[in-house]
N, C-alpha and C positions, 0 to 999 in steps of 0.2 A: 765743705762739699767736695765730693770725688768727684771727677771728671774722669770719665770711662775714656774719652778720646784719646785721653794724651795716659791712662793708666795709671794717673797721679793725684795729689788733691790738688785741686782748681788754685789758679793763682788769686792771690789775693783771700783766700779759703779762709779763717781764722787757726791760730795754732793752739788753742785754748782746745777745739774741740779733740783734738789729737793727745793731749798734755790728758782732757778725763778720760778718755778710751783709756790709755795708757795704766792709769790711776784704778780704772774701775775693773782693769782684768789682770787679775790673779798668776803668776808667771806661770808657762808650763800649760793654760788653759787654752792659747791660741795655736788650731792646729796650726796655721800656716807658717807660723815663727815661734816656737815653746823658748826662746829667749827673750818674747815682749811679756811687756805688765812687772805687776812688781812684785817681790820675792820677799812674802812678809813672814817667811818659817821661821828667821832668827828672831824675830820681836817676839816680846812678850810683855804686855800690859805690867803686871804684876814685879816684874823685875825690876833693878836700878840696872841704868844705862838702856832700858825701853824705849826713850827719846830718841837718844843715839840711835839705835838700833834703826827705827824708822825712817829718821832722817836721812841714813845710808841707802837704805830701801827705795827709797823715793828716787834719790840722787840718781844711784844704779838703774834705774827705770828708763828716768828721763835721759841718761847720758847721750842715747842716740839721737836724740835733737837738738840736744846743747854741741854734741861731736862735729854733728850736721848744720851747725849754727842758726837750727830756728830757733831756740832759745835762747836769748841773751839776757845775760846779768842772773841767771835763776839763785834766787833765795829760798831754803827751807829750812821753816820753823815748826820744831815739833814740841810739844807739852805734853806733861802728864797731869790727867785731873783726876779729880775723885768722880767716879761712878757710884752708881747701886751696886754695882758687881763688884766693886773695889777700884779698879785704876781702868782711867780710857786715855784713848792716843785724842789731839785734838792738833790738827796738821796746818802750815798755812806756806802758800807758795808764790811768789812773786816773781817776774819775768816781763820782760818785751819780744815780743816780734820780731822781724828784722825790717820791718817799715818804725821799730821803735815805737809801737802801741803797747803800751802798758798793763800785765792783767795781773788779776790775784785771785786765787782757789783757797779755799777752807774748809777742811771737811774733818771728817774721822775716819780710820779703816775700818771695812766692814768685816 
């Protein structure tokens, strides 16, 4: 939740919802910061080292909340599976809070 009073998200807000904003916008696509979201031009499904590649992506994303220590401990795990199309990312992230609540995301790039 934002809280307009203080121009910040509300204490106690969750950091998860920050972590998919982050996740679900495309770097370069947010006027007000074109260094937030994640910068998925080097990945490529189809290639060896695709994993890798996303994995860094993710990393470079998040780093401003891990820098800023809302997220501790972040883990990312990426996979390559078989698609119909031939190869998909299939992502998984793991982190606490700084009250130390526990979360995990799983998703794929869209």
């Amino acid at each position: 939740t934002f809280d307009d009073t203080r121009r910040s998200w509300a204490q106690g807000a969750p950091v998860m919802e920050r972590v998919l904003r982050c996740l679900r916008t495309e770097r370069g696509t947010a006027m007000r910061d074109p260094a937030y979201g994640v910068d998925w031009s080097p990945v490529d499904n189809a290639r060896t080292g695709a994993a890798v590649a996303a994995k860094q992506a993710i990393r470079d994303a998040l780093k401003r909340y891990v820098d800023a220590g809302d997220l501790v401990g972040l883990t990312v795990e990426v996979d390559s599976i078989k698609a119909a199309s031939g190869r998909a990312l299939l992502f998984k992230l793991t982190f606490a809070d700084v009250r130390g609540v526990t979360f995990a995301v799983t998703g794929r790039p869209q």
